[in-house]
C-alpha positions in Angstrom: 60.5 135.2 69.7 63.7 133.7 70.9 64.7 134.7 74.6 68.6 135.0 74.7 70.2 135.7 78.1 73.2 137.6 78.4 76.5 137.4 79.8 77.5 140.9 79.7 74.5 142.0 81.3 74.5 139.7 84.0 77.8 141.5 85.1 75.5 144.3 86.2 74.0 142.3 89.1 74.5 142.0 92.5 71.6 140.6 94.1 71.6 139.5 97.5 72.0 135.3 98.4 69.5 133.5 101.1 69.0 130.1 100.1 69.8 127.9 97.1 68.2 128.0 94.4 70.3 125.3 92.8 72.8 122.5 93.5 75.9 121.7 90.9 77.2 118.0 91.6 80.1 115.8 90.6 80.2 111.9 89.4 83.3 110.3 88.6 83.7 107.5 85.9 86.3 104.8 85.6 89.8 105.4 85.3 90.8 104.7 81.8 94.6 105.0 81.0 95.9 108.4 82.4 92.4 109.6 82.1 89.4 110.3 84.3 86.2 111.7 83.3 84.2 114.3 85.6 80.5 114.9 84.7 79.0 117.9 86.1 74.9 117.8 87.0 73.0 120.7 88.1 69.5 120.2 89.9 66.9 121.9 92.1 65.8 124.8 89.9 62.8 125.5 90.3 60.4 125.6 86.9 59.2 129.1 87.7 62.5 130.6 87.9 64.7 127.9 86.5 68.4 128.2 86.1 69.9 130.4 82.9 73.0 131.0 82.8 76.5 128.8 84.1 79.8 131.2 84.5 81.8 128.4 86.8 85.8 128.0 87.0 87.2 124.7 87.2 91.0 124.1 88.6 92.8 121.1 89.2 96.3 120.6 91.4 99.2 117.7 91.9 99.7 118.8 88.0 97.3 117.3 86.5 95.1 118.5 83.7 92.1 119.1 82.4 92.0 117.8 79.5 88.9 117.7 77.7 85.2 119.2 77.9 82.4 116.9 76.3 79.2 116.5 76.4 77.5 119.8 76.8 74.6 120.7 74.4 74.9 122.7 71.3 72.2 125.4 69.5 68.9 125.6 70.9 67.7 123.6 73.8 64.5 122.2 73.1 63.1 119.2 75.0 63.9 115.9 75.7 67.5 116.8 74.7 67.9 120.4 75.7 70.5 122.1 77.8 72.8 124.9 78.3 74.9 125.7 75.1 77.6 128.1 75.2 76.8 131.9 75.6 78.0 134.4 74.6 81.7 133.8 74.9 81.8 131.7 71.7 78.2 132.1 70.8 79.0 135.5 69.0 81.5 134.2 66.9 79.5 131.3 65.0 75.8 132.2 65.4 73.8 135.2 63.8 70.1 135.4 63.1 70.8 133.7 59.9 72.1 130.7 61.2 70.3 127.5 59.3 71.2 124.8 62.3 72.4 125.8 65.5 72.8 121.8 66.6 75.7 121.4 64.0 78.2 124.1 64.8 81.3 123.1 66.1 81.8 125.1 69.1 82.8 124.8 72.8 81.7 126.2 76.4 85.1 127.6 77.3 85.7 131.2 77.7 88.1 133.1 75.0 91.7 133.2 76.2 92.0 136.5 76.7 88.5 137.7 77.5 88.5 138.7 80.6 91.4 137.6 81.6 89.4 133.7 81.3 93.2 131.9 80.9 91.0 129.1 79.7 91.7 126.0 77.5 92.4 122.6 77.1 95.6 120.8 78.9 95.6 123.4 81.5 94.8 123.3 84.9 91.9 125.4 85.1 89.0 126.2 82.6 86.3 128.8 82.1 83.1 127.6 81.3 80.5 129.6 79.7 76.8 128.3 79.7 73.7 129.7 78.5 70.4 128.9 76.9 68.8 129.7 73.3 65.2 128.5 73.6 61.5 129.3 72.5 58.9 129.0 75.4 58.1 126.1 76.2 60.9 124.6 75.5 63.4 125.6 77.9 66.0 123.6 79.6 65.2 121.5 82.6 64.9 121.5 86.1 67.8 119.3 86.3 70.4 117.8 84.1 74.0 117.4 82.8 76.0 120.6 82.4 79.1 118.6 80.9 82.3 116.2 81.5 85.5 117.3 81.5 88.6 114.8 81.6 90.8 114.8 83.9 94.6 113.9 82.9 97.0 112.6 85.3 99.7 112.5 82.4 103.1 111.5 83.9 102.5 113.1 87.3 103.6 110.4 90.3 100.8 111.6 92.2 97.8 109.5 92.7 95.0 112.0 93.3 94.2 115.7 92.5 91.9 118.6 93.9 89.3 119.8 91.8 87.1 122.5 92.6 84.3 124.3 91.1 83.6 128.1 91.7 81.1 130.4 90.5 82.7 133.1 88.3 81.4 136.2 89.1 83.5 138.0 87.0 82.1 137.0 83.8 78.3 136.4 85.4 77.9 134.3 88.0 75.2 131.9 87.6 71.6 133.5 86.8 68.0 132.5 87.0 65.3 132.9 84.3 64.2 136.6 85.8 67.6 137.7 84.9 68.8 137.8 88.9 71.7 136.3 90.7 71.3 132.5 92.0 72.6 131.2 94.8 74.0 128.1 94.9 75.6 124.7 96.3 78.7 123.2 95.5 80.3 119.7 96.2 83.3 119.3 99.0 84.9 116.4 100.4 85.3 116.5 103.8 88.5 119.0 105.0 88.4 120.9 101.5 87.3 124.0 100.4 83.8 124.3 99.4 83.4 123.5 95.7 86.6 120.9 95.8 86.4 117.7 95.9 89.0 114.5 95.4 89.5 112.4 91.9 91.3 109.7 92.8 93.4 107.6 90.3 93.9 104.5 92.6 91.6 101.6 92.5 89.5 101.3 95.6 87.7 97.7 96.1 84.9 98.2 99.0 83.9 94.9 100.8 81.1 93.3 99.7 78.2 92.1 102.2 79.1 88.1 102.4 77.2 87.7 105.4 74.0 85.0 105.3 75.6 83.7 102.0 76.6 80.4 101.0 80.4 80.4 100.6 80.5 79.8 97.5 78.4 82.9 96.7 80.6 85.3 99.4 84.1 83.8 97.2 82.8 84.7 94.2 81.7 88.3 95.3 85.2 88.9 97.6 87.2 88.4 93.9 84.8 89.9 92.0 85.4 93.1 94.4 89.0 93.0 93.7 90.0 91.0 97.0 90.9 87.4 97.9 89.4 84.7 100.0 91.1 84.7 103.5 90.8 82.4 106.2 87.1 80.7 106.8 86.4 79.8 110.2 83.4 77.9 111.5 81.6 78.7 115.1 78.0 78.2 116.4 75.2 80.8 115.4 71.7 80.4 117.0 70.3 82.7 113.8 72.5 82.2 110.7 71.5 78.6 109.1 73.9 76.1 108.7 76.5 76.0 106.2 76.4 80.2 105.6 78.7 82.7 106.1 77.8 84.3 109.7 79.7 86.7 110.4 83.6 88.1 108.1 86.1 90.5 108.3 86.9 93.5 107.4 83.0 94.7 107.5 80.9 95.4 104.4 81.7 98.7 103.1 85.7 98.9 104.6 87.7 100.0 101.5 91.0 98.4 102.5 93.7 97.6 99.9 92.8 96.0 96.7 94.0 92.5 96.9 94.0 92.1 100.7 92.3 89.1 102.1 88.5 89.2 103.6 88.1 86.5 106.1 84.9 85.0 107.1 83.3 82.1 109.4 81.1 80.1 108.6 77.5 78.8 110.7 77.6 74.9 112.0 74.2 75.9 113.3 72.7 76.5 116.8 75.3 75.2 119.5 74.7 71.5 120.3 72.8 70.6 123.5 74.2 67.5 123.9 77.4 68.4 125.3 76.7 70.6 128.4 77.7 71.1 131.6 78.9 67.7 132.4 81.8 68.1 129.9 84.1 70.1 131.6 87.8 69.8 133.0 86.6 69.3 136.4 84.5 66.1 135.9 86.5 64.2 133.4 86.1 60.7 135.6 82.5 61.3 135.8 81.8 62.2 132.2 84.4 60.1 130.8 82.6 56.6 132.6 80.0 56.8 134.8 77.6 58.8 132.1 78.7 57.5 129.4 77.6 53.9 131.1 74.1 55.1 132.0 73.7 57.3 128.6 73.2 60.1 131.3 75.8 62.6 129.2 78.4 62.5 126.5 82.1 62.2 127.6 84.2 64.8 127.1 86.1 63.4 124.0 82.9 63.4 122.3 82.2 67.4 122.8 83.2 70.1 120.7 86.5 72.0 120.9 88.2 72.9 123.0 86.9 70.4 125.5 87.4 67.4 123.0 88.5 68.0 119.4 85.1 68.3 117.4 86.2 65.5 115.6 85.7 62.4 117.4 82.0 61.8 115.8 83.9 61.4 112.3 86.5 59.1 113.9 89.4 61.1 115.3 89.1 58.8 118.5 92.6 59.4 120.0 91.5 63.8 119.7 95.1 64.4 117.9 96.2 64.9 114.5 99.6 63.2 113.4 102.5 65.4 112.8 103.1 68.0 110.2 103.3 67.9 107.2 100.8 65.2 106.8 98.5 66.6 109.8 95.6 63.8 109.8 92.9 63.6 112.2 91.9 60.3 110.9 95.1 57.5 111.6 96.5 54.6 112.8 96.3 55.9 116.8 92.3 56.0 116.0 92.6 52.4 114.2 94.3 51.2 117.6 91.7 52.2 120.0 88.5 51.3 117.8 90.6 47.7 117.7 91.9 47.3 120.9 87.8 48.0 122.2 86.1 46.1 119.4 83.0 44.0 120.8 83.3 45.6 124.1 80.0 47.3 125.8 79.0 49.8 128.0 80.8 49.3 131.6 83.8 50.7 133.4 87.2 50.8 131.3 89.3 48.6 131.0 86.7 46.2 130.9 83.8 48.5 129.3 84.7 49.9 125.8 86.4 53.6 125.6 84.1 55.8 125.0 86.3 57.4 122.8 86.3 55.0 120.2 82.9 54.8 120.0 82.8 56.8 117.4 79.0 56.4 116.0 77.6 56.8 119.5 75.3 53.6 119.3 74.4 50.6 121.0 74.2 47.4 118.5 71.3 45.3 119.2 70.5 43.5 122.1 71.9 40.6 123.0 75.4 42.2 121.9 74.6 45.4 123.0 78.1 46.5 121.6 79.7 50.1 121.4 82.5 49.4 119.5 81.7 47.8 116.3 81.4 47.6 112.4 79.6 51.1 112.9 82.4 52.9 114.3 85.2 50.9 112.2 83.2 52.2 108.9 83.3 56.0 110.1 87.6 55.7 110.8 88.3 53.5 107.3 85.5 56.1 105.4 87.7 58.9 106.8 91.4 57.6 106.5 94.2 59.9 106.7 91.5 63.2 106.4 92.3 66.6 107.8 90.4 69.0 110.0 89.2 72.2 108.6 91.4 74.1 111.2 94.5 73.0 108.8 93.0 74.8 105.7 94.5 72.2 103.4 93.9 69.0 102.0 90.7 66.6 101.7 89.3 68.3 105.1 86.8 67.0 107.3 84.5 70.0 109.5 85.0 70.7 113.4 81.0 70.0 114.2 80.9 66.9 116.2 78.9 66.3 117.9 76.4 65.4 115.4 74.2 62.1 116.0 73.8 61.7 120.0 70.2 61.4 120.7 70.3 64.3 123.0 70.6 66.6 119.8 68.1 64.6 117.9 71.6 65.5 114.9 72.1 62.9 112.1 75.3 62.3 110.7 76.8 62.1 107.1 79.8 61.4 106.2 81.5 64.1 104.9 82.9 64.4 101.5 83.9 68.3 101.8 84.6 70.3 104.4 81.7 72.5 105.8 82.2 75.3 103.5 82.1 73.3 99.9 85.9 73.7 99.5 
């Protein structure tokens, strides 16, 4: 025998509310036009006493609509694809125990207009929605599932959001569990909103992606594919994150700032080198600058990273300046100078010893020459011409990571061909 539960009787009830016995939900899908829909889940009924009977009101603000109501079930539920199909509202009016097929007949979950006062209906703010089940044991309804979607219209309406909230509808039943009593039960809210409201938002939010521990060329395609651009990319020292990756960017994973805004990241050159410690400061120029550099004791200062030498020097930026804008290059005719003016000279006090500085490969030729400045370092400066640092952005761009080949860091160099980040 079919069980039919009934509105009208539910009316009658007035049992009393501890905990939940189920929990209605909202998703969102994608804005489409002036259009966004709202599906509506229930779950958390228990199979002993599982969920009836819907009465909920939906209501919308900032004049926008609801439009639509899809996707509910029709006729008797019976497993995989059962649900809750209007009842009694409609039911009444299209279904009699002579009915052939219940699945086919074109009805809809809202209330009449003017029963009970329901002032449901499409294009209006709010809607009554009647649910109910029509089912032969087993094969009732689920523990959990989709109640329907409804569409939400923003029409012509300069706003970009809208309230919508979902309240039980005591009036016409409430919603009811299998033993014909009351159910108590959960509703969504957003933070500082009623319960049962929640925001649909018509504005595009892009959320930062995690970048962090990829290569770059992984993290760009992920920032655009979020709906962002690739800011500035940086490059620092990282004793964790391997060479080459993004280790650290900004704004974090997760931030939802403006679509289109720039996420910045820098890049790891590695563990910081060991070759250029404490001797490289301000304070000992004369003694890093000569008297180390003559016993290979410690690097001179020109040689160390920024910002006591310019982190280029290794890739032949011996004068540690960059020509004037627009052109910008680390690698020029000062550099040329100084790797000419000490060509053939070896280790010893300047101006008689080479300058350290243009010893831009950071080796001794064989013994009996034994010189700094040679063919090794002129190769590095011509290989380099007219190049750019990384810290200009622009151009053929050469990375701040010298120093790469002293023997205290065991480092071996290449020549560049892009800048540290595969730009």
């Amino acid at each position: 025998m079919k069980k039919v539960l009934l509105v009208v009787a539910l009316l009658l009830l007035a049992t009393p509310v501890f905990a939940a016995d189920v929990t209605v939900t909202q998703s969102q899908g994608t804005v489409s036009g002036t259009f966004k829909p709202v599906t509506i889940r229930y779950t958390g009924a228990a199979e002993a006493n599982s969920i009836r009977g819907f009465a909920l009101v939906l209501t919308t603000d900032s004049g926008m609509l609801l439009d639509n109501i899809r996707d509910f079930n029709r006729g008797e539920s019976t497993r995989p694809g059962g649900g809750f199909g209007i009842f009694p509202g409609k039911f009444r009016d299209f279904v009699n125990a002579a009915s052939p097929n219940w699945v086919d007949i074109n009805y809809n979950p809202l209330a009449p207009w003017n029963d009970l006062n329901s002032q449901g209906g499409n294009n209006y703010m709010k809607m009554v929605v009647e649910l109910g089940t029509l089912f032969v044991e087993p094969n009732s309804p689920g523990t959990s599932g989709t109640l329907f979607t409804v569409d939400v219209n923003k029409g012509g309406t300069p706003a970009t959001e809208c309230n919508m909230c979902i309240q039980v509808d005591a009036t016409r039943g409430g919603v009811v569990k299998k033993d014909a009593t009351g159910a108590s039960v959960t509703l969504p809210q957003d933070a500082g909103l009623p319960v049962g409201c929640f925001k649909v938002a018509f504005q595009q939010v892009c959320t930062v992606p995690t970048v962090v521990n990829q290569l770059p060329a992984d993290a760009n395609t992920a920032i655009i594919g979020a709906g962002f651009v690739v800011g500035v990319r940086d490059f620092n020292w990282s004793p964790t994150i391997a060479k080459g990756k993004v280790m650290a960017q900004n704004p974090a994973a997760g931030a939802t700032p403006a679509c289109g805004s720039a996420v910045n990241y820098t890049i790891s050159q590695g563990p910081t080198p060991v070759a250029c410690f404490d001797p490289c400061t301000a304070a000992t120029t004369q003694r890093t600058a000569y008297n180390g550099y003559i016993t290979n004791k410690w690097d001179p200062n020109c040689w160390c990273n920024y910002p006591i030498g310019s982190g280029f020097q290794c890739h032949g930026d011996a004068d540690g300046k960059a020509t004037a804008a627009p052109n910008s290059y680390r690698i020029y005719t000062g550099d040329m100078s100084l790797v000419t003016s000490n060509w053939q000279k070896k280790a010893g006090v300047f101006p008689l010893g080479a300058n350290p500085c243009a010893d831009i490969d950071h080796k001794t030729t064989a013994a009996p020459n034994s010189y700094k400045v040679y063919t090794g370092d002129l190769a590095r400066v011509t290989a380099n011409w007219q190049r750019k640092g990384c810290t200009n952005m622009v151009g053929t761009l050469i990375p701040r990571n010298c120093p790469l080949n002293d023997t205290k860091n065991n480092a071996t160099y290449v020549s560049p061909t892009t800048c540290a980040d595969g730009k």
